[in-house]
OpenMM code with the backbone's topology and positions (N, CA, C; nanometers):
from openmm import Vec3, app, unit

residues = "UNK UNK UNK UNK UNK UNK UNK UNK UNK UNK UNK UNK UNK UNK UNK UNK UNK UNK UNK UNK UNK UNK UNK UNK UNK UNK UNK UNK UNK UNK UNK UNK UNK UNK UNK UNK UNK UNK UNK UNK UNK UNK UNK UNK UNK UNK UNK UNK UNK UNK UNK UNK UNK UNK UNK UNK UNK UNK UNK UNK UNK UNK UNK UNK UNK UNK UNK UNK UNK UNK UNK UNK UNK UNK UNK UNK UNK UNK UNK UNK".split()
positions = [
    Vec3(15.3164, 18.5416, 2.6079),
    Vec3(15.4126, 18.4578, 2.5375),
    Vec3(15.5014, 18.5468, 2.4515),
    Vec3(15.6492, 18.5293, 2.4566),
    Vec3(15.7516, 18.5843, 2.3685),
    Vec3(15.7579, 18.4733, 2.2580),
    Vec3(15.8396, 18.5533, 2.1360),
    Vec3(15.8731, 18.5009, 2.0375),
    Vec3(16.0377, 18.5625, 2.0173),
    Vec3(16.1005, 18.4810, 2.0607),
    Vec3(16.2574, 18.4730, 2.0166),
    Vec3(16.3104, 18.4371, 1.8862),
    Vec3(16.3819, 18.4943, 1.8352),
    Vec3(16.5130, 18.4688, 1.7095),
    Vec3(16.6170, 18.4731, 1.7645),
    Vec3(16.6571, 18.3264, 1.7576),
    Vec3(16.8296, 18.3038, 1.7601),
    Vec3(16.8848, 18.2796, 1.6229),
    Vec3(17.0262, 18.3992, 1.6185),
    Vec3(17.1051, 18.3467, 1.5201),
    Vec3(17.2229, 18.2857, 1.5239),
    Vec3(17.2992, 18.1864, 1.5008),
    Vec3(17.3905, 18.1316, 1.5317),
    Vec3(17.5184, 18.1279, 1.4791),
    Vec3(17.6328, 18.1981, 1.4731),
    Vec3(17.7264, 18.1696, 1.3190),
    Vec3(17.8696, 18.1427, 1.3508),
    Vec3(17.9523, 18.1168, 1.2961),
    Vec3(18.0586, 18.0543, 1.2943),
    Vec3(18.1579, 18.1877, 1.2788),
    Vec3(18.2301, 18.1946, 1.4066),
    Vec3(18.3051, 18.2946, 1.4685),
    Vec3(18.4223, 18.3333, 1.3089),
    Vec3(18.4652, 18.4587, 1.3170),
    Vec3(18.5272, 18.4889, 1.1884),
    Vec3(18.6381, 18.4275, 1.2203),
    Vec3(18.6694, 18.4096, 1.3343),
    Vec3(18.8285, 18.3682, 1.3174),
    Vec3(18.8417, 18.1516, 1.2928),
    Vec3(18.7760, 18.0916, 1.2895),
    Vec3(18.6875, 17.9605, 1.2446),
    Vec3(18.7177, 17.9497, 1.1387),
    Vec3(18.7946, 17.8352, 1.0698),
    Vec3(18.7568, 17.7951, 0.8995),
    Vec3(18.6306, 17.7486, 0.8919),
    Vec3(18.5323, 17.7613, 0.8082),
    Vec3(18.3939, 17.7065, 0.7570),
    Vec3(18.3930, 17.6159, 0.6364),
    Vec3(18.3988, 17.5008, 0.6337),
    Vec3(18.4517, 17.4514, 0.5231),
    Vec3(18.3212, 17.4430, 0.4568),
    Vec3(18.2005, 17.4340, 0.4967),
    Vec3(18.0970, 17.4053, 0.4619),
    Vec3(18.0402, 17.5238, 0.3385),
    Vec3(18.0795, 17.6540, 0.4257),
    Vec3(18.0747, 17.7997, 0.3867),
    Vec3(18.1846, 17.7797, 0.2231),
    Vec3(18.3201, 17.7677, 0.2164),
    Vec3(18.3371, 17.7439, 0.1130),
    Vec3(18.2855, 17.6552, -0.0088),
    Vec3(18.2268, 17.5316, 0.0365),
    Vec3(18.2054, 17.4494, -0.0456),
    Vec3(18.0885, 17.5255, -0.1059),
    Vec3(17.9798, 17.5850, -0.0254),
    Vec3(17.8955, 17.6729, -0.0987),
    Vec3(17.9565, 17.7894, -0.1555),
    Vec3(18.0241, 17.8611, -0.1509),
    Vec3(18.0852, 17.9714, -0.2074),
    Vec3(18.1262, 17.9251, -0.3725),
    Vec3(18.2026, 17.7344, -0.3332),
    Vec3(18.2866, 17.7323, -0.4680),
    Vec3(18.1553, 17.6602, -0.5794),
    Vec3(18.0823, 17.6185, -0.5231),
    Vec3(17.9792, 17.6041, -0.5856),
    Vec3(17.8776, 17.6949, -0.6859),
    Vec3(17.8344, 17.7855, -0.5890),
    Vec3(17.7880, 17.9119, -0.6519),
    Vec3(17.8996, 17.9590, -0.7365),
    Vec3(18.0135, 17.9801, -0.7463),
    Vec3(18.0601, 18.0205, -0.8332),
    Vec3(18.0790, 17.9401, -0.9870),
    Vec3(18.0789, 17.7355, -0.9438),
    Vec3(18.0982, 17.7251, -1.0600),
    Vec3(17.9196, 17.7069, -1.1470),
    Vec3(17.8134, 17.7817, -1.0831),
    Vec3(17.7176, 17.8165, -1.1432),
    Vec3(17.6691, 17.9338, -1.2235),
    Vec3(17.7947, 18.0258, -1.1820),
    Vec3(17.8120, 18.1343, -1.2884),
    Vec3(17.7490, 18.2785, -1.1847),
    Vec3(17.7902, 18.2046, -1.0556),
    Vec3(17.7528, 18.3546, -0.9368),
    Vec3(17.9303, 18.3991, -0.9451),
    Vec3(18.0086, 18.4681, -0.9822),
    Vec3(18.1378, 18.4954, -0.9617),
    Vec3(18.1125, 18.6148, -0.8670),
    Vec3(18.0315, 18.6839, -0.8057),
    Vec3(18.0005, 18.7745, -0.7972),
    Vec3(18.0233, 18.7650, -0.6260),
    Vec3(17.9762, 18.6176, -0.5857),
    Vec3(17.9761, 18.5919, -0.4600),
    Vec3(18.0958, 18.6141, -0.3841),
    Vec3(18.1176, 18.6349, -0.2541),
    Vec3(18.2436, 18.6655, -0.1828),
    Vec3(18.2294, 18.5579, -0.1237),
    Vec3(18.2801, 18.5907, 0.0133),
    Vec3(18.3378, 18.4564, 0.1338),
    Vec3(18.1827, 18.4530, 0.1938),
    Vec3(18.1324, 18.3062, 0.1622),
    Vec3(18.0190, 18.2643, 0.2294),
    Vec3(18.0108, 18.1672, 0.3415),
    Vec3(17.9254, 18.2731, 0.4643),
    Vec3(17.9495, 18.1912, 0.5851),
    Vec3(17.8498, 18.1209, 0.6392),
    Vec3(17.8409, 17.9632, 0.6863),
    Vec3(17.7105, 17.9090, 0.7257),
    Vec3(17.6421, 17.9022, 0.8528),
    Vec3(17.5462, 17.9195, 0.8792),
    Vec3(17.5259, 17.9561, 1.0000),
    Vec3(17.3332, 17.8641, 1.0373),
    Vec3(17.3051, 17.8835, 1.1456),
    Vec3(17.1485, 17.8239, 1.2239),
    Vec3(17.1013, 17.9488, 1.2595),
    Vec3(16.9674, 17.9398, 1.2252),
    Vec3(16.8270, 18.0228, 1.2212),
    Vec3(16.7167, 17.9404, 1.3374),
    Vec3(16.7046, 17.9690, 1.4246),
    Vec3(16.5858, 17.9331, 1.4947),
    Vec3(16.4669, 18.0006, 1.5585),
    Vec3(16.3884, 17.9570, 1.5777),
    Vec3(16.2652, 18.0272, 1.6661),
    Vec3(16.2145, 17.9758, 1.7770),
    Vec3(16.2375, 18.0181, 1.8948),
    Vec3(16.1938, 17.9567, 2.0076),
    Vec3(16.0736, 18.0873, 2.0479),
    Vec3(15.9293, 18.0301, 2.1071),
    Vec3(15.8133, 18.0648, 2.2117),
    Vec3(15.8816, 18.0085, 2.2967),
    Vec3(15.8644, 18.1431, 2.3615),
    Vec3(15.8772, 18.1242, 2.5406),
    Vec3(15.7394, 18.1519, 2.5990),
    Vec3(15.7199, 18.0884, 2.6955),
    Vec3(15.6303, 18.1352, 2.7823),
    Vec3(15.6213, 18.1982, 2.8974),
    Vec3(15.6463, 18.2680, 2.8964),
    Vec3(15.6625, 18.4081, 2.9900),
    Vec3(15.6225, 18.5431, 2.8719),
    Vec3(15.5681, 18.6203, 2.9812),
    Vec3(15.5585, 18.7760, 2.9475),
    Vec3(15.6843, 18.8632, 2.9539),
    Vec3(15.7830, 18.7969, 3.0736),
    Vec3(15.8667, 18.8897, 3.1165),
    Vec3(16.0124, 18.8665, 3.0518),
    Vec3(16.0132, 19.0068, 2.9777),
    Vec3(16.1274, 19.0471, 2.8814),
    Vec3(16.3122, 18.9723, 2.9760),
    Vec3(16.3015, 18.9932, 3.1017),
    Vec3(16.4342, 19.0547, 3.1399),
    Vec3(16.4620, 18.8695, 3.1620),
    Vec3(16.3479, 18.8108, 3.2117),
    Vec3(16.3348, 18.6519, 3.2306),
    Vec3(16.4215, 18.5868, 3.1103),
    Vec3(16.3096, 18.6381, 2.9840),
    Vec3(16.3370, 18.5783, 2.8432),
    Vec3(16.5170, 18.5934, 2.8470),
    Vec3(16.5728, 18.6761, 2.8116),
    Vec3(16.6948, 18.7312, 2.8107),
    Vec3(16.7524, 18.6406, 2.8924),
    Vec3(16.7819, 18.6264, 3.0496),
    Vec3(16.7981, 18.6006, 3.0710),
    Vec3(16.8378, 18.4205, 3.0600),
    Vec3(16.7239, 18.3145, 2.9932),
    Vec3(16.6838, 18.2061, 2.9693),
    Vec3(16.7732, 18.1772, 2.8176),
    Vec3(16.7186, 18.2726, 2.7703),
    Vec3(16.7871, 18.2343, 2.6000),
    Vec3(16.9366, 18.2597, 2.6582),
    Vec3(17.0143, 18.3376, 2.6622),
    Vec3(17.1071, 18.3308, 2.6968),
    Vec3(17.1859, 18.2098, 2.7626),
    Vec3(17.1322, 18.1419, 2.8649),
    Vec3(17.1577, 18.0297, 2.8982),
    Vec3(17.1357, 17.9073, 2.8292),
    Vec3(17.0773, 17.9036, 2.7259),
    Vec3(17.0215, 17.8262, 2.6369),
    Vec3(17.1148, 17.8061, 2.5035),
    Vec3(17.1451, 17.9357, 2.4699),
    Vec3(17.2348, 17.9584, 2.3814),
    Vec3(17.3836, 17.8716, 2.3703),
    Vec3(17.4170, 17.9211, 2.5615),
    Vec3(17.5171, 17.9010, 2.6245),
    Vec3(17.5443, 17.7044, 2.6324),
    Vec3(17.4664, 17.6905, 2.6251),
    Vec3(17.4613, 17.5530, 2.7066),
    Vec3(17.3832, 17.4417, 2.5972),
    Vec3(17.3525, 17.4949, 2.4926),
    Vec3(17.3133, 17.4276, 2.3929),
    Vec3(17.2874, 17.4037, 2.2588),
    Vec3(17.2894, 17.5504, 2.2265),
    Vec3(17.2337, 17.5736, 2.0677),
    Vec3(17.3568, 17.6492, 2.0066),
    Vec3(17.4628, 17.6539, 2.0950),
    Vec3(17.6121, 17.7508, 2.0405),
    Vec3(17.7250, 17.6689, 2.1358),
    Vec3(17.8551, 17.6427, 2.0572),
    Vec3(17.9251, 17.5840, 2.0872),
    Vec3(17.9995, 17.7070, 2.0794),
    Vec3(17.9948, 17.7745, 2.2130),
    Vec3(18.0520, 17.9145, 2.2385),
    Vec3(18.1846, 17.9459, 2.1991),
    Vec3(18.2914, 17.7912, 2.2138),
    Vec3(18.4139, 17.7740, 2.0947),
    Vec3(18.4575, 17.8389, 1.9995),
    Vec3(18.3591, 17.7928, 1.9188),
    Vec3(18.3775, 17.8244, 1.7612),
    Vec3(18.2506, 17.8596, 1.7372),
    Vec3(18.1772, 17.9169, 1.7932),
    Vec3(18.0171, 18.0056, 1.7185),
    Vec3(17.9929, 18.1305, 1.8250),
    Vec3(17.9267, 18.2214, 1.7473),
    Vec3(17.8659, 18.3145, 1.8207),
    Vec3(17.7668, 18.3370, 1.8027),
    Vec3(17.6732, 18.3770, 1.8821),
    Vec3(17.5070, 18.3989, 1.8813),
    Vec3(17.4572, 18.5381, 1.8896),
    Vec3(17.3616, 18.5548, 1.8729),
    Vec3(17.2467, 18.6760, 1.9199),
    Vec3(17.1395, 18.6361, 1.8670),
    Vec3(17.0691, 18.7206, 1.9575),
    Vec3(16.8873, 18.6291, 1.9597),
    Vec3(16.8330, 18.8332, 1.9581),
    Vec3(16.6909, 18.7908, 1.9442),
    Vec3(16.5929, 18.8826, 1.9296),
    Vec3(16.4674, 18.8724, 1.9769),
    Vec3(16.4424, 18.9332, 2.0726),
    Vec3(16.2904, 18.9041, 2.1177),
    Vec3(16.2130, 18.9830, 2.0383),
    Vec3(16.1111, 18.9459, 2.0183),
    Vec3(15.9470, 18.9922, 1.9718),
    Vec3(15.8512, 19.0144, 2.0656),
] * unit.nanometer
topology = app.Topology()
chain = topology.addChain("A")
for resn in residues:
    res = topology.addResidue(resn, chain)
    for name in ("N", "CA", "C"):
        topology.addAtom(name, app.Element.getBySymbol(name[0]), res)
């Protein structure tokens, strides 16, 4: 069994409005310190397979087709 990390984030060229609203927030808490904050998805998928080139292969399509709106987000994952 693999253990995958996908990260998911909102392409630089994308407004994040979400990302600002936290940015202007933290700041009016007395973080001035903070820059341009961007929001993004953290996941963990088990696979079941042993085989590395499979996994890769799978997340990728997965990514593609479900967990990234290839649009406006970009991904990378990490096997374990």
């Amino acid at each position: 069994m693999l253990k995958a990390t996908v990260y998911v984030t909102i392409k630089e060229s994308v407004l994040d409005p979400q990302g600002n609203a936290v940015q202007g927030a933290l700041h009016s808490m007395g973080f001035q310190e903070v820059g341009k904050v961007r929001i993004g998805k953290y996941l963990e998928v088990n696979l079941d397979t042993d085989d590395r080139a499979e996994a890769e292969e799978r997340l990728k399509a997965m990514c593609e087709k479900l967990l990234a709106n290839t649009v406006v987000e970009d991904y990378r994952f990490e096997i374990a």
